[in-house]
DRENBA-218778 format. One line per 8 residues: number of its first residue (from 1); their letters; for each residue x, y, z negated of C-alpha. Coordinates in steps of 0.001 Angstrom, whole numbers. Layout:
N
NUM	A	X/Y/Z  ...;
END
This chain:
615
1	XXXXXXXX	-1738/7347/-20840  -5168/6624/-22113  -7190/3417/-21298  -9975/2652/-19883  -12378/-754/-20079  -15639/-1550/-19077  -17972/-4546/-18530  -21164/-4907/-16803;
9	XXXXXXXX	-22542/-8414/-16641  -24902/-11206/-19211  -22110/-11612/-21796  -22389/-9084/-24656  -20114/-5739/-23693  -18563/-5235/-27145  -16439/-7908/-27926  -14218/-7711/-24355;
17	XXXXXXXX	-14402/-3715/-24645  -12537/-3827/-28106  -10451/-6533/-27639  -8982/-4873/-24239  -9182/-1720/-26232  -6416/-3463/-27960  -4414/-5142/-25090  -4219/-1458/-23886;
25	XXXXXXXX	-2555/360/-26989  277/-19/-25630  -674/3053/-23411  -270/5640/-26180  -3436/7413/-27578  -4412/9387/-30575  -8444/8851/-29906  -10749/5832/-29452;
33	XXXXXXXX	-14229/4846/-28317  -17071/3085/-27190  -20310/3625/-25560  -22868/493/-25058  -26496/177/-23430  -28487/-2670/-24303  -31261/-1965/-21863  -33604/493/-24062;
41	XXXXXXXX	-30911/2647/-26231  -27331/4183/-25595  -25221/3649/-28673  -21780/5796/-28511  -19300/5723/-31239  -15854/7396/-31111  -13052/8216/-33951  -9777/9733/-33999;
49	XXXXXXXX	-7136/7208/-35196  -6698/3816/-33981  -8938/1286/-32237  -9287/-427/-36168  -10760/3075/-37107  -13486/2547/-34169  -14170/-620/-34945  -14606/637/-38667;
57	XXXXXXXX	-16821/3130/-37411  -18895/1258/-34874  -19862/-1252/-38068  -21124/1784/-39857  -22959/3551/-36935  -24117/1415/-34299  -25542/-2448/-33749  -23205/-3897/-30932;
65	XXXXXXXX	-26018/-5099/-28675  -25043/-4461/-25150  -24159/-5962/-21761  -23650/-2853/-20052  -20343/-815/-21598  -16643/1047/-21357  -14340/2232/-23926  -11315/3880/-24069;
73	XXXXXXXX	-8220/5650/-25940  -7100/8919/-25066  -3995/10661/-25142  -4829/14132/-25802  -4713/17022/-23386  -7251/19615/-23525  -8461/19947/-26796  -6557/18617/-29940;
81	XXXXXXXX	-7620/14525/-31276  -10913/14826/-32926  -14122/12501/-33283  -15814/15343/-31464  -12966/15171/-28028  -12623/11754/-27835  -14385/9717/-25161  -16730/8570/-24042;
89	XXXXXXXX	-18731/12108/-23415  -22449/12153/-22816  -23883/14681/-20384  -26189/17273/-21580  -29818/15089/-20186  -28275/12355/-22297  -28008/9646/-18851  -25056/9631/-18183;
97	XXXXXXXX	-21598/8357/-19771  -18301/9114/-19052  -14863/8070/-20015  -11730/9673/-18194  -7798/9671/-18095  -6356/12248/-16168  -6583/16166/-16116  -8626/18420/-13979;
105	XXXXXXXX	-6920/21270/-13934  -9807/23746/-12594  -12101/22720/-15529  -12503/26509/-16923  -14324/27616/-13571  -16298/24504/-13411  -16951/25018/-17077  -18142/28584/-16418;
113	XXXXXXXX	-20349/28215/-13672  -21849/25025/-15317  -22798/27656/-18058  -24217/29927/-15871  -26660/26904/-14860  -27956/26700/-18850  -24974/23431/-19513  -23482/23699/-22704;
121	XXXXXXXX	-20872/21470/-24293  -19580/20599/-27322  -16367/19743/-26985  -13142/21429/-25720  -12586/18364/-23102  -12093/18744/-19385  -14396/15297/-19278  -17392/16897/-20327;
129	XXXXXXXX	-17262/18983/-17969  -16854/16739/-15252  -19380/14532/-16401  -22215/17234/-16841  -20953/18900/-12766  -21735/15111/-11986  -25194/15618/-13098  -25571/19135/-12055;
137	XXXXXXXX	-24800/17430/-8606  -27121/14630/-9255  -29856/17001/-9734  -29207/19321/-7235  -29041/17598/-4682  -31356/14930/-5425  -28635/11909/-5119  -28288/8678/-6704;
145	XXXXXXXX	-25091/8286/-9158  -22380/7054/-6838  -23092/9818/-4125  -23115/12497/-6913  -19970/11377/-7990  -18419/11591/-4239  -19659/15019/-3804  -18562/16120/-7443;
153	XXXXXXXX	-14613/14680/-7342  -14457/16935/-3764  -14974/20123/-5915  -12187/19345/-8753  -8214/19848/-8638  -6531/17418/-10766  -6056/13918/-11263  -8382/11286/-12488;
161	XXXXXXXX	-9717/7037/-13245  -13143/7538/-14528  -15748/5218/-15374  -19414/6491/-14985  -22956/5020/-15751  -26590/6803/-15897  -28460/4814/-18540  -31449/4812/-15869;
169	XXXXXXXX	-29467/2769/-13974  -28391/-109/-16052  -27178/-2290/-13667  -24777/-448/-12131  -21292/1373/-13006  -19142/3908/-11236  -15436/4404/-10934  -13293/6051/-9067;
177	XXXXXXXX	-9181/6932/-9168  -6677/9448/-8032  -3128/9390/-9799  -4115/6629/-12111  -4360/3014/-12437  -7626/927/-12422  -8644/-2052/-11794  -11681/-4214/-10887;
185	XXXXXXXX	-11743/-8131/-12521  -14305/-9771/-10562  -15742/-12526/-12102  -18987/-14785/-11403  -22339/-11922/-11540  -19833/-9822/-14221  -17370/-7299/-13420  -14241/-5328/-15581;
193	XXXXXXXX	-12708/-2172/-15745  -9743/-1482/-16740  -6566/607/-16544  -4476/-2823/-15625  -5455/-6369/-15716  -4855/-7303/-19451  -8199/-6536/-20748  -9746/-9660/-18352;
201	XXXXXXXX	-6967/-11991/-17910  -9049/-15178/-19920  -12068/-13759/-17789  -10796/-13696/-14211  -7058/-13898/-12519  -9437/-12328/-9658  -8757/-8544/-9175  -9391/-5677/-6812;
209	XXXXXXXX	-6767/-2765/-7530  -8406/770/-6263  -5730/3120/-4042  -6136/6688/-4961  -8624/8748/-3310  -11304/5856/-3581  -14493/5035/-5694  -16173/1889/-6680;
217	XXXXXXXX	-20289/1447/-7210  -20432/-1593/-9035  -23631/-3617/-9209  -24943/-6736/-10444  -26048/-9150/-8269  -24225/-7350/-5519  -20370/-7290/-3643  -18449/-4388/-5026;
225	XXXXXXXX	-18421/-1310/-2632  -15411/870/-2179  -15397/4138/-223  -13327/7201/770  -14272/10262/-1984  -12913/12394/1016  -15019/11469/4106  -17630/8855/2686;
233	XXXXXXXX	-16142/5974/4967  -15985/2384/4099  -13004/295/2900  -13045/-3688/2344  -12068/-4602/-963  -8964/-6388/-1328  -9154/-9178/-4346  -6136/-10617/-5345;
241	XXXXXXXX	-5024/-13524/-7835  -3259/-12118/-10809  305/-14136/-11521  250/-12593/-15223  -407/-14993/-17690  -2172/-14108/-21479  1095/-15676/-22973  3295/-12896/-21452;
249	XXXXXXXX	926/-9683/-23324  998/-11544/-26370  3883/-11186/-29526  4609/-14913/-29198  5544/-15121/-32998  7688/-11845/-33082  6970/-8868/-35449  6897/-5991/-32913;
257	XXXXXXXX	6424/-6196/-28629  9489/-4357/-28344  11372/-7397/-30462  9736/-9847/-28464  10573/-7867/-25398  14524/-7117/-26624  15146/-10987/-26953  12955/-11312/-23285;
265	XXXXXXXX	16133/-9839/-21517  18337/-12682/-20888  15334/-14433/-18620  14317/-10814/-17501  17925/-9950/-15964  18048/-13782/-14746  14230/-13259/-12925  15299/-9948/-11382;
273	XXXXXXXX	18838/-11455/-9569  16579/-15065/-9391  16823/-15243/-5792  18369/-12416/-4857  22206/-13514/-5430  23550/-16731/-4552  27206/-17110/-6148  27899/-19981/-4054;
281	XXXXXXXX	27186/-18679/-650  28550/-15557/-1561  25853/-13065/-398  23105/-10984/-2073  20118/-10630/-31  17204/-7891/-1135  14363/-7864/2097  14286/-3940/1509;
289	XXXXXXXX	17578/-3388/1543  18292/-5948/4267  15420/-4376/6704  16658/-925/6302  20200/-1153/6308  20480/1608/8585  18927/3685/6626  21554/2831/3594;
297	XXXXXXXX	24613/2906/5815  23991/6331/7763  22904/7798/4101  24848/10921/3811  23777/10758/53  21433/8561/-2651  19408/10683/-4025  17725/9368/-7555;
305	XXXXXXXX	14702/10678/-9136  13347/9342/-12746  12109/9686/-15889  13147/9266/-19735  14763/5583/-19776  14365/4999/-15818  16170/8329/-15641  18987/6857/-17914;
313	XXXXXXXX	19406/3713/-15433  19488/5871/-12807  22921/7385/-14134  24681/4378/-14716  23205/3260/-11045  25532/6881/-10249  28555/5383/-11257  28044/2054/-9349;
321	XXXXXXXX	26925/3383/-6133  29884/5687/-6093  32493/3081/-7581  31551/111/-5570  30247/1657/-2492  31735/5013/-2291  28358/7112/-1160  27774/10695/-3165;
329	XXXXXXXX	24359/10368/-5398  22691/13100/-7330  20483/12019/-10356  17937/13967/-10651  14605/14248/-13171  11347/13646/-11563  9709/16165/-13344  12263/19123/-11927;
337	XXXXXXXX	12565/18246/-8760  10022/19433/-6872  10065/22404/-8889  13636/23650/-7985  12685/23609/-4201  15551/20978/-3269  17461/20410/-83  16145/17246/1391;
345	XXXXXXXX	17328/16015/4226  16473/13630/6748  19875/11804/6655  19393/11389/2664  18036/8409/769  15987/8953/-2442  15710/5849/-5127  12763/6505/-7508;
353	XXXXXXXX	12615/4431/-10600  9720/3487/-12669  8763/896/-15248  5011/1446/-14618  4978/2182/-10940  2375/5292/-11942  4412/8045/-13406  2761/11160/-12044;
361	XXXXXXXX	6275/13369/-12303  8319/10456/-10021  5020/10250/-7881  4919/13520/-6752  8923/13886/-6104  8370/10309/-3894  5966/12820/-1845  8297/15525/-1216;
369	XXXXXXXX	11243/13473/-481  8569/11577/2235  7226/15575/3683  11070/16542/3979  11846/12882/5915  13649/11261/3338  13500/7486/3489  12405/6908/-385;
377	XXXXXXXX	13046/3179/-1867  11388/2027/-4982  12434/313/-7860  9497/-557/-10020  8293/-3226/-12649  4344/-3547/-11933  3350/-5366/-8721  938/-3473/-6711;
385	XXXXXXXX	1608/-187/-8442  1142/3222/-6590  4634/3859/-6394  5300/442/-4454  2346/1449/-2515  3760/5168/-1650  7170/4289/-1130  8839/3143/2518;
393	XXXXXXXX	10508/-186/1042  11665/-952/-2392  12592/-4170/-5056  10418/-5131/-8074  12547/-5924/-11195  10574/-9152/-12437  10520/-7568/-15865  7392/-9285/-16596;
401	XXXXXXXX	4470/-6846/-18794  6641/-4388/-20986  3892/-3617/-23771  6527/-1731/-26669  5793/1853/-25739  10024/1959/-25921  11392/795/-23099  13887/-2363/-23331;
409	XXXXXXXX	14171/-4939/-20305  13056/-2752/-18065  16726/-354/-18858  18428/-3206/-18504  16792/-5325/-15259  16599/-1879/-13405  19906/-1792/-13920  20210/-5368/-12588;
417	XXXXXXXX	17983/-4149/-9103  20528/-921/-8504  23737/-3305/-9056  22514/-5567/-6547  21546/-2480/-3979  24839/-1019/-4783  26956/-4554/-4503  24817/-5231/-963;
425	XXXXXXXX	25839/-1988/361  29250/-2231/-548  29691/-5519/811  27950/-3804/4452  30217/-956/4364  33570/-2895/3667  34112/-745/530  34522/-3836/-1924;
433	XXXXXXXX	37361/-6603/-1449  35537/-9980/-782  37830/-10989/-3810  36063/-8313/-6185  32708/-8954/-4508  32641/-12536/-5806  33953/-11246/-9184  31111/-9125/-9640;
441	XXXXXXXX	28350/-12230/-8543  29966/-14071/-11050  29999/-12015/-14004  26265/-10929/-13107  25141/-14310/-12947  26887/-14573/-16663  25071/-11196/-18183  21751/-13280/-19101;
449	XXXXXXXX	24355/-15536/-21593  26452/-12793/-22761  22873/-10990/-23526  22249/-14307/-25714  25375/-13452/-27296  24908/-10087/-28089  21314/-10567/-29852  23399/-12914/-32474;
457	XXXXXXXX	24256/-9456/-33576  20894/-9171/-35111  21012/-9849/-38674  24926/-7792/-38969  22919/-4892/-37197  19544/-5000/-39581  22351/-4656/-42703  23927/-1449/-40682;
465	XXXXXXXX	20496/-135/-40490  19581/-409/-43627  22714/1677/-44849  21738/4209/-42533  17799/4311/-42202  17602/7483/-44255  20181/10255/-42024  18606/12653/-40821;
473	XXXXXXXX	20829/13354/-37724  22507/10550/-35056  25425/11495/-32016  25996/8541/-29712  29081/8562/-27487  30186/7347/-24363  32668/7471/-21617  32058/6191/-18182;
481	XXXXXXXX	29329/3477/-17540  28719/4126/-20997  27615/7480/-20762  24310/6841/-20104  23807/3969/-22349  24601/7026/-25370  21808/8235/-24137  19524/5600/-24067;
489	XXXXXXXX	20744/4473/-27350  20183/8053/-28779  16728/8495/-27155  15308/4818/-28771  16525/5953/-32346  14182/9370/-31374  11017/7437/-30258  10801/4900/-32741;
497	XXXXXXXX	12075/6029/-35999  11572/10139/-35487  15392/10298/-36529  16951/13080/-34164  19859/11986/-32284  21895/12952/-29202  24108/11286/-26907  27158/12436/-25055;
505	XXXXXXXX	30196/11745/-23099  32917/10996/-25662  35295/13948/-24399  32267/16271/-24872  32555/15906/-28349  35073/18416/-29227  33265/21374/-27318  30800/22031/-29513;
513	XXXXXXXX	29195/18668/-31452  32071/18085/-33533  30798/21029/-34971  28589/18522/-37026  30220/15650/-38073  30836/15511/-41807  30526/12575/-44024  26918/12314/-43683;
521	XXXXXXXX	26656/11762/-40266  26994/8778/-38647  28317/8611/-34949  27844/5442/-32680  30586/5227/-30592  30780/2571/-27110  34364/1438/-27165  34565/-2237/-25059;
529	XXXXXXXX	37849/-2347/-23964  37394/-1973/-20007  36986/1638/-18977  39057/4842/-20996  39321/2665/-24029  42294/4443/-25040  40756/7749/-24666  37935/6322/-26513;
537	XXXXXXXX	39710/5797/-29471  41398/9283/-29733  38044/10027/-29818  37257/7890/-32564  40246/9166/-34510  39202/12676/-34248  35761/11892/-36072  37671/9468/-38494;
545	XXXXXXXX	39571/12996/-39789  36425/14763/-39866  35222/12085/-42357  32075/10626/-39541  30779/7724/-40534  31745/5503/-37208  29793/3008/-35720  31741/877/-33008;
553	XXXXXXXX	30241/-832/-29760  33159/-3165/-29539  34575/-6253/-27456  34579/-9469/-29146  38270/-9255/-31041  39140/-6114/-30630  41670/-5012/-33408  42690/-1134/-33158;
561	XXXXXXXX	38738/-63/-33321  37892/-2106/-36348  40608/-883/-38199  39305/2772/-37926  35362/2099/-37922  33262/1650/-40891  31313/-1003/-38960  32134/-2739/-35738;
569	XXXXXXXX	29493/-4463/-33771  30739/-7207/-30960  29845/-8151/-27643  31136/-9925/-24911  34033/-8619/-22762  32287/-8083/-18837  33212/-5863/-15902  33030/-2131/-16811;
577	XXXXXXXX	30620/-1748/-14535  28327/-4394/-15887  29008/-3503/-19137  25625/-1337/-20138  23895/-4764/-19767  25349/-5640/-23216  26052/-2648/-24627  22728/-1799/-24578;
585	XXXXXXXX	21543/-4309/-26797  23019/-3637/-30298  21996/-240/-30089  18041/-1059/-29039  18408/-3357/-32200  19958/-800/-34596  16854/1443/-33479  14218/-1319/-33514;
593	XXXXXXXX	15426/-2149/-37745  15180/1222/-38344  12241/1947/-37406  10955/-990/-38819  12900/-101/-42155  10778/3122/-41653  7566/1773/-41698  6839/3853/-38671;
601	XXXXXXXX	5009/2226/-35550  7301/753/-33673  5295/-691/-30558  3278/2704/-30674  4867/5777/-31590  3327/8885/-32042  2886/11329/-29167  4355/8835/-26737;
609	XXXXXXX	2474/6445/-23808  3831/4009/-22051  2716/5176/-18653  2337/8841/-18088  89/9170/-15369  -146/13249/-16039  2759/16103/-15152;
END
């Protein structure tokens, strides 16, 4: 949520603030802006709308001179998307610049005692106020920029990634992070900000990644210093070389990200078992499963925590962990958890899953489960993310960047991760046949061509769509493995195309949504021939009398379904339990050619962000 960019260095500041403006849209945001010092004047320009509209506005308002500047978009929290609420925010002396993603949650006292001191504001924003107590701290106490901004993040309650300069000190920026991504590109005498490392990948593969709880005074001319905002104390920065590549944040010829990112899943899936599973040997080997198999094997339960689609994988992970290696696990949201003051034992294992690696809801279960003595294992897509940081062991998914704001390959490799954990554990506890073990290495090093399959679907699916683009009202059913993958199919159709639609288990339907069905509702229904098929299709027959319009997930030649559907859509026969991994994909296409049908935003819906970094 939000994003942040900044640049400090002899190149002009404009150009890379924009463009990584744009690289970070994916975010979500409702608000942009820029704010740029060219050595005599500070020229800030914001909008709400789009980074286009800023760079609209910045033509009409400003000249782009600069080598000193940040930007951002915001995601609204306090105070509703206006010109005058979006960021950057300019203290009341006029010296210093601020651009923030986060929330501080005891704004209103700050905000009234900064009034007592003669502050005033003009916005509704938590930001200004932080960025005018910076000053009041600068002033009182007489401190250069960095130190006021030490002493000022000790007095606030929230979370935060900030960006600060004082336009009387032009050679020098100020960040600082808790809950919330940022990064540092270091590059020869220039430096970048940025919420992750897109904004300066044709700059510098050279980054420094800041760990909550620290700041950064950046200066020309000089190493970058990172302290402690608690105690003041030192830390040596850690640069790394960034493995992304420009080619994997860019559309490569496709419409939409989330296209691009849809037809990325064959090599995704193969990436995250790449090394991992070896069909010929026979074994599946994961270093953070393998170095705390204890932990797994004494487990009196698995304990998952998520959110939206990572909460989705987590279920069908429920049904494989059980199946295959017969250990009780509770799914649970992130954002409930710690709420409902859960029984967390030492003897239990928690799994939190996350595309991003930052989402402030799973971050804050990971540190319950940790204070009650819970070993917690992470399944994440970015490298170096705070969840892989906070977490006792854990398994990236080799995803690769997931830009569309609706998730895709990171459903279905997170699914890949938890099949391998649950196949590994199965295998250690003797709860799977060697016979069936193989089985299951085979098929799952077949998914990634079966995927292929599946996405020949396309242009049969786009016609569907079309037919249907205009309902108001969706129901997606399941049974099984399936379940979940309703779900998932029924919350895409909701992000992208604003079309309301609900999943549920198949047997469900008849207490209470059959209720609904008439002829103008249409009802996708998962029907692949391994796992209650039969009961599937009583199912189906009991919407067919109701006059549904029935959409069937089906396995390539099945008879008895297409005779009752009024469209069938095939893909290859699999293991139940590795079915999601194809099922999946008709119904993120039927969503994606809707939306696009629409004409709504399909890499950026509205209200949404890819990484929510706020409870």
């Amino acid at each position: 949520m939000c994003g942040i960019v900044g640049y400090i260095g002899s190149r002009e500041a404009y150009p890379i603030i924009i463009e990584g403006l744009k690289r970070l849209e994916y975010r979500g945001y409702d608000s942009a802006g820029v704010a740029l010092f060219d050595g005599t004047e500070l020229k800030v320009s914001k909008t709400k709308g789009k980074v286009a509209d800023l760079e609209d506005r910045v033509q009409s308002e400003i000249n782009k001179n600069g080598s000193l500047g940040i930007g951002h978009t915001r995601w609204a929290t306090h105070g509703i998307p206006n010109d005058i609420n979006s960021h950057p925010h300019v203290s009341n002396s006029g010296d210093l610049v601020i651009i923030h993603n986060g929330i501080i949650e005891n704004y209103e006292s700050l905000k009234k005692e900064l009034i007592t001191r003669g502050y005033t504001f003009e916005s509704d924003t938590d930001t200004e106020v932080l960025v005018n107590l910076i000053e009041d701290v600068k002033l009182k106490e007489n401190v250069k920029l960095g130190k006021a901004v030490q002493i000022a993040l000790n007095q606030v309650i929230g979370a935060y990634a900030i960006a600060v300069f004082d336009q009387t000190r032009p050679d020098e920026i100020v960040i600082a992070r808790l809950g919330s991504p940022l990064a540092i590109g270091v590059g020869e005498n220039e430096f970048f900000i940025a919420s992750d490392a897109s904004p300066f990948l044709e700059y510098t593969k050279n980054a420094i990644y800041l760990e909550d709880e620290e700041m950064a005074i950046i200066r020309l001319n000089k190493d970058v210093k990172i302290r402690k905002i608690k105690d003041d104390s030192f830390v040596d920065p850690y640069v790394q070389e960034l493995q992304i590549s420009l080619e994997q944040i860019e559309k490569g010829g496709y419409d939409h990200f989330m296209l691009k990112e849809i037809h990325e899943q064959p090599k995704a899936i193969n990436d995250t078992y790449r090394g991992r599973l070896n069909r010929q040997q026979g074994i599946i080997k994961m270093s953070g499963v393998e170095d705390n198999m204890k932990k797994f094997l004494n487990a009196n339960r698995i304990v998952i925590v998520a959110c939206g689609t990572s909460w989705h994988a987590g279920l069908v992970a429920e049904y494989i962990f059980e199946d295959l290696a017969r250990v009780p696990v509770e799914v649970e949201y992130a954002s409930e958890f710690r709420y409902r003051n859960p029984v967390i034992t030492e003897n239990d294992v928690v799994i939190a899953i996350s595309q991003s690696g930052e989402t402030a809801d799973t971050l804050a279960a990971i540190k319950l489960a940790k204070s009650k003595g819970a070993f917690v294992f992470g399944v994440c897509n970015v490298v170096g993310s705070s969840i892989a940081r906070e977490t006792h062991a854990g398994a990236y998914t080799h995803a690769g960047p997931e830009i569309g704001v609706a998730s895709t390959k990171a459903f279905t490799t997170q699914i890949t991760v938890l099949t391998l954990m649950a196949l590994r554990l199965a295998s250690a506890k003797g709860t799977i046949s060697r016979v069936d073990f193989r089985q299951h290495l085979l098929e799952l090093e077949m998914i990634p061509k079966k995927v292929e399959k599946a996405l020949e679907s396309d242009a049969h699916i786009k016609m569907i769509a079309d037919i249907y683009k205009d309902v108001s009202n969706f129901l997606y059913l399941g049974r099984g493995y399936n379940f979940p993958v309703a779900l998932e199919g029924a919350l895409k159709l909701k992000e992208i195309s604003y079309i309301h639609a609900e999943g549920y288990p198949a047997a469900e339907m008849k207490h209470g949504p059959i209720a609904l069905i008439d002829e103008n509702m249409p009802i996708v229904v998962i029907a692949t021939k391994k796992g209650h098929y039969e009961k599937v299709v009583s199912n189906i027959q009991e919407i067919k009398s109701r006059k549904g319009k029935i959409i069937g997930i089906v396995t390539e030649g099945d008879i008895q379904v297409k005779e009752l559907a009024d469209h069938v859509i095939e893909v290859p026969e699999t293991l139940d339990s590795l079915s999601p991994l194809v099922t999946t994909i008709p119904l993120q296409l039927l969503s994606y050619h809707i939306a696009v049908l629409l004409n709504k935003n399909v890499d950026q819906p509205r209200n949404l962000a890819k990484s929510v970094t706020v409870e």
